[in-house]
Every structure is written in C-alpha cells, then in structure tokens.
N, C-alpha and C positions, 0 to 999 in steps of 0.2 A: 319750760319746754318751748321748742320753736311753733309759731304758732300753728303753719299748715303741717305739724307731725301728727302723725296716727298711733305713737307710741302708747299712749293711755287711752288709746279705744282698742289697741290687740291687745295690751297687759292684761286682763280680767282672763283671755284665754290661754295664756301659758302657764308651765309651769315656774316659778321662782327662780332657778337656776338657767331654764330657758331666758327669763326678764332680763337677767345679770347679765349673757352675749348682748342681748339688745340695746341695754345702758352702754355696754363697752363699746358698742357699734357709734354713740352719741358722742362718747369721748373724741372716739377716732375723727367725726365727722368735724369734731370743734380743732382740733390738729390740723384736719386737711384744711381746713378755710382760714386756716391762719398764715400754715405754709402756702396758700394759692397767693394770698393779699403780702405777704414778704417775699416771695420771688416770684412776681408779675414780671412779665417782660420788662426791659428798660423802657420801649417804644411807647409802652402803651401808659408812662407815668408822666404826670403833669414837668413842668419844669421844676419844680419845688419838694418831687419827689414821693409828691401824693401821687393816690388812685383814681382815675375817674370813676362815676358811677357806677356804670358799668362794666367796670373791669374791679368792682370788690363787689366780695361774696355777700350776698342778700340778708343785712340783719334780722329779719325774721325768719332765717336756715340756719342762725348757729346757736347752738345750745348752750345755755349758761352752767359753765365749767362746775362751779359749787353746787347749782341745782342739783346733777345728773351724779355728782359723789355724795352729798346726802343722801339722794334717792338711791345710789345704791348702798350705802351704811346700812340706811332703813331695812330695806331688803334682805341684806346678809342677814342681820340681828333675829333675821325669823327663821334663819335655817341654820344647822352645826359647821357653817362653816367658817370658826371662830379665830382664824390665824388669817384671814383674810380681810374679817372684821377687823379686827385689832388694827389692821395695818392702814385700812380706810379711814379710821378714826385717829389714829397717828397723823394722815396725810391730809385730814380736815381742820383737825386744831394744833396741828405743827407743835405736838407734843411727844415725850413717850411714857406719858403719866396714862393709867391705864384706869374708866371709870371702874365704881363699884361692883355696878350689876352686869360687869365685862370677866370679871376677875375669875370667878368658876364655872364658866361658862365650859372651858375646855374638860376639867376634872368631871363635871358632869357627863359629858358625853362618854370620856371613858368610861365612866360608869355604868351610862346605860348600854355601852356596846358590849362589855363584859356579864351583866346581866341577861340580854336576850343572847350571848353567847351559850351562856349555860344552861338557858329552856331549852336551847334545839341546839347543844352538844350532841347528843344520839344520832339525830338525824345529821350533823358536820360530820359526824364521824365516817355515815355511807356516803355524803357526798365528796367528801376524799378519800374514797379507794380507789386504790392502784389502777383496779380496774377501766374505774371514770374517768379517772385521771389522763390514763392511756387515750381512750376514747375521742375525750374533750379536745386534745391534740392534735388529733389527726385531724385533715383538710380536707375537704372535697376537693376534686380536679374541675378546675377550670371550665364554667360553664354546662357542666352534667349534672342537672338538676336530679339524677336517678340515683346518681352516687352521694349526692346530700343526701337523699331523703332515707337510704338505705342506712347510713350511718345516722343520723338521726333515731328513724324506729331501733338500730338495736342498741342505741344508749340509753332510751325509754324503755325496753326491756327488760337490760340491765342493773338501774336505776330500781323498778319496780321488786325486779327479785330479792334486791337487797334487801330495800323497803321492809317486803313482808317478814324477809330474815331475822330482821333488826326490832319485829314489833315498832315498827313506828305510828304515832298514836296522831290524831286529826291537831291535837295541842302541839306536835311537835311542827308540823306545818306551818302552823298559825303563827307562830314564832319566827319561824324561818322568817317569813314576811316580813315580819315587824324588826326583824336582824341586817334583809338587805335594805328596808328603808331608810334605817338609820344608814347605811353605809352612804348611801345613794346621798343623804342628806351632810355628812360629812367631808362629799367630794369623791370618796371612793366607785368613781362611776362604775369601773371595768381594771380587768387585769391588765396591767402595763407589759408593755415587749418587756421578752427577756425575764419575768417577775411568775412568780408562780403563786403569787398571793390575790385572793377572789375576791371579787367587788360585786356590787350590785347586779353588773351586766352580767355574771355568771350565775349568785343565786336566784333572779327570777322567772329564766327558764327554766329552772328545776320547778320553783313552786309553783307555772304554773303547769306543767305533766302531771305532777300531784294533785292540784286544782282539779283536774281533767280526769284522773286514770283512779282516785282515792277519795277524796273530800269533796265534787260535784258540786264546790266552790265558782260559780258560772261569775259573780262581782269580782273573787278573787284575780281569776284568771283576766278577767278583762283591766283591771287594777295592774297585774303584772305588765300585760303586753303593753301602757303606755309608759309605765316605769322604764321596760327595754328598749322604747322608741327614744326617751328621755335620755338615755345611758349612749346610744350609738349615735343622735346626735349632738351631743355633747363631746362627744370622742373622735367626732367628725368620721364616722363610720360607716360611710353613706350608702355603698352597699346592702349594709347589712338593713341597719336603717328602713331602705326601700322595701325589703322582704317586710319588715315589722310593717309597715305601713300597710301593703298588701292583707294581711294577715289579721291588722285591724279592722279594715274595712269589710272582709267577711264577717268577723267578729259580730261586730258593730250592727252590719246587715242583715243578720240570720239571728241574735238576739232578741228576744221578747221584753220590750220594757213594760216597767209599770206604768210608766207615762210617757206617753208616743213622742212628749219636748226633751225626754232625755234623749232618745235617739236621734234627734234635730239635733240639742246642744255635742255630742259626741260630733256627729259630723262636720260642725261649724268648728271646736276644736283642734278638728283634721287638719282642716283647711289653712289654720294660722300656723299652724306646727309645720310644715311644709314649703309656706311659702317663700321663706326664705333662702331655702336650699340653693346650691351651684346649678345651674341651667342644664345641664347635661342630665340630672335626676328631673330637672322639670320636666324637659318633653315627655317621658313619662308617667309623672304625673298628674301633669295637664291631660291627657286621655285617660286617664283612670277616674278624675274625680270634677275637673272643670265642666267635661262636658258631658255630662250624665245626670237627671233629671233630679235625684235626689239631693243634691252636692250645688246646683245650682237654686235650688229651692233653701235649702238652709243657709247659704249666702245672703241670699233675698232677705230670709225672714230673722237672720241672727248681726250681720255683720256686713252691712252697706258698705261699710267704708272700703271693705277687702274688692271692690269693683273693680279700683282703679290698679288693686298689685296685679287681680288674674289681668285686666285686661291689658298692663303693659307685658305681661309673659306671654301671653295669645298672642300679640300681635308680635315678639320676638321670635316665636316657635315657627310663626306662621310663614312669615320675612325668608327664615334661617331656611324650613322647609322648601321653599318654593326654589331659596338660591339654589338648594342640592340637586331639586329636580332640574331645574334646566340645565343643569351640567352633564344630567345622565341624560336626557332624552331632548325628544325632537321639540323645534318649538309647537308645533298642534297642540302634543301631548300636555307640553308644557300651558297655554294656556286656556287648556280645559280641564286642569288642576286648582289654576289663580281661578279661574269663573267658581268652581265650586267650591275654594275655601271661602272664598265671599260672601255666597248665598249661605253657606255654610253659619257663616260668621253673621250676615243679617237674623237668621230664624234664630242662633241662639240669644241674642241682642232682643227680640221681640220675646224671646220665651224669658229673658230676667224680668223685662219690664213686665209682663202679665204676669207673672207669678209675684214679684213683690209689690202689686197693686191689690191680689186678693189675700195678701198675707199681711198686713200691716197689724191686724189684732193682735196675732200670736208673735210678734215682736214685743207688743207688751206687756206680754204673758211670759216672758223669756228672763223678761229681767230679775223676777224671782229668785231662776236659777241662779245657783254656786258654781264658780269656774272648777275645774278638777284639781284634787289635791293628790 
C-alpha cells in the first residue's frame, strides 16, 4: 500500500463489502496516475520525452496493482460472493483453472439460502402479501415527512396483524435474520428497478419492526439498522442512507450498553462509514456528528487518523458556506459570519486536543474490541 494511505487503519471499521468500494477506489487511483504520467502535457516533458519530477505522480501515491487484487481475492473468499471471487482469481493467475477449495463454494451458498428459506417460509409467506406488497410500493411525496411516517406506521400495523394471523413464532424471526444476511452476503443488497425480487434492504426493515413490536430483540434491531445502512450505501442510496444514519445515531444514543466502549466503538464506526459520502450529504452530516461533543470524543479516543478527513470536509463546508453567504447578504453580515466560524472552528480544535490528551488510556483499552460484523 502507498505509504501515507490510511486504508489499513479505517479497514478494522468497515464492513467487508464496504473494504471491497475502498480497494476498487485504489485500483482507480493506480489508473488515474498512470493516465496523469502518459498524457502530461507536451510542454511540460523533457526533450526525450520523459517527465520531470514534478510533473510525475509521487511513487509513494500509487498503489501496487497486484497488492490491492490480492487484498481483495483475500476479502471476497470471506464472503459469498463467489462469481466475483472466481473472476479475481482468474484475473491474478491469468488462468480459468478453478482451485479446489473454490469449486463449491457456490453450491454451498445455494444451499444455505434454500435452507434458511424454509425456517422462515411462514413468515416469507406474510411478507409477500398482496397487501405489503401494495404498501411497499407506494412513495411518499416529496419532502412530507407526515406522509412517510403515516405510510410507515400502517405498514407496521399491517405487518403485525398478519404476524399474529399467521402464528408467527420468535424462531421464525431469528431465521428471517440469518436469511437476509446471507442475501446481503451474496450481494443481493436490495431490490433492483423494475425487479420484484427482495434483498436484504427489504427484509431488514421488517426484522427489525418485529425486533421492536414481538421479540424485544434490542442487539437484533440495532444489528438490522447497520445491515440497512450497508445495503443503501452500497446501492448508493444516499437519501435513504441519511435517514438510516439519523436513526442510528438515536439508536446508538439512547441504548444502554453493557460496556460504555461499545457505545464509543459504535460511534467511531459512524464516523468511518460516512466519511466518504458525496459532499452534499456531508454538510449535513458534519452538523449532526463532527461537531457534537460525543462524536468528537470517540474520534479522539478510537481513530486519530480520521483528523485530517473531518478536517479537510470542515474546512470545505465552511469555504462552500461563507461563498453562499456573501451572495445572499451584506458584507457586515457577511463578516461577522467568517469572524464566528473561526472562533467557532478554534474552540472545536482546543476541544479535540483536550479531550484526546485525557483519553489516551482508553485508546488502549479499545483495541480489544472487535470491528462489527
């Protein structure tokens, strides 16, 4: 890996399939520094047709092309997504000889999707009625948060009556679970346009209303919500996404741990799972979790290195903010806006550094923990 990458200090907090965009993001990078060093300007190439210095891309920015396809072979071989694998492993040793412990990989998965099919058959059965079906369909109108939430509750209503119709048993949930992980694990994030066939992003909001309304599954439910946050950014669903995000963070907030570092490690995971989003989700972002006392403390005490991504997005937001304000308003107004994002922007700068000056111990109390799975 390129030496100043931070790629194997955020790995530990994503999910596996989240790692796999970030790899592909390393490929990309090894493309563009290739394309930048074969079409440099004319102007700027020696007479011989080289590059000077400084007009080629910095050997310790590009990433060695083999490393980053092993690393992700490696990867794939830990999740079912085995048509992917195959082809990684074709595209490494320039064969189409297929190894051993490659061979049933795929029959197994069918396997196991067909078996947790058939524990929570009963329960597939109420989550394909007509009814739901109908339901699921339908959109809120644009921006009426009153007409989401109203179609919401009487899908959970709905849902529930069936439920109780249908005898559906705590085993039959438990299942459900273990039925969209595997999907989730298979690549079936979410339902495709146009496709009427359910993926993961469909049965985890059921399990966790059931969670919630039947089985008082409080780990379940919070297990679902990053499953669904994993599903819509994967599907680049960013909308939606945002809401999941929103939704964990109360979670997250208002849960009771058994140990006060899992609620540290949850919100340090926030943190990485977000930060690479399109800009447009960061502005709101960054006011939901950069600059709030909690979110800045498990920064501090789980993941140093994420300094330097909030602070190149702060200071984009901040930049972006100020241009909009002085187009709308007067210059006074305008810089007595700049004066206080400033001060603004020193006290939170004094509050990281005192808080990961008194937190240095429980950094290495952190490392215990297990990234989420």
């Amino acid at each position: 890996m390129a030496e100043y990458d931070n790629t194997q200090k955020i790995a530990p907090f994503l999910d596996k399939h989240l790692l796999l965009q970030l790899l592909d993001h390393a490929l990309e990078q090894k493309v563009r520094a290739r394309a930048a060093r074969t079409h440099a300007p004319t102007h700027t190439r020696r007479a011989d047709g080289s590059l000077p210095a400084r007009a080629r891309a910095p050997r310790e920015q590009v990433y060695d092309e083999k490393q980053v396809l092993q690393a992700q072979l490696n990867l794939l071989k830990k999740t079912k997504l085995i048509d992917a694998a195959l082809e990684k492993h074709k595209a490494i040793h320039k064969t189409d000889e297929v190894p051993a412990d490659m061979k049933d990989l795929r029959t197994n998965a069918v396997q196991q999707l067909k078996e947790l099919k058939a524990d929570c058959k009963q329960l597939l059965t109420v989550i394909e009625d007509p009814a739901l079906a109908k339901m699921r369909a339908e959109k809120p109108s644009e921006g009426k948060e009153s007409t989401k939430a109203s179609l919401e509750k009487a899908f959970k209503e709905t849902l529930m009556q069936l439920v109780d119709k249908n005898g559906i048993e705590d085993a039959h949930v438990d299942a459900l679970y273990k039925y969209a992980k595997l999907h989730y694990e298979c690549g079936n994030y979410g339902m495709a346009e146009g496709s009427d066939k359910m993926g993961a992003g469909e049965y985890l909001p059921i399990f966790r209303i059931l969670c919630k309304e039947k089985t008082g599954n409080a780990d379940g439910a919070l297990s679902a919500l990053w499953g669904k946050l994993a599903t819509d950014i994967l599907l680049e669903q960013w909308d939606e996404a945002f809401d999941d995000v929103k939704e964990l963070r109360d979670f997250v907030d208002a849960k009771t741990f058994r140990d006060p570092l899992q609620q540290l490690q949850q919100r340090s995971w926030i943190l990485h799972w977000v930060i690479r989003w399109p800009l447009k989700i960061h502005y709101n972002i960054h006011e939901m979790y950069i600059y709030t006392h909690a979110y800045i403390y498990a920064n501090a005490c789980t993941s140093i290195h994420m300094h330097t991504h909030v602070c190149a997005h702060r200071h984009t937001h901040t930049h972006t903010c100020t241009h909009i304000h002085a187009r709308a308003h007067t210059h006074r107004t305008h810089t007595q806006t700049h004066t206080h994002t400033h001060t603004r922007t020193r006290t939170r700068a004094r509050a990281r550094a005192h808080t990961h000056t008194r937190t240095r111990e429980v950094s290495s109390a952190l490392k215990s923990l297990l990234p989420y799975e």
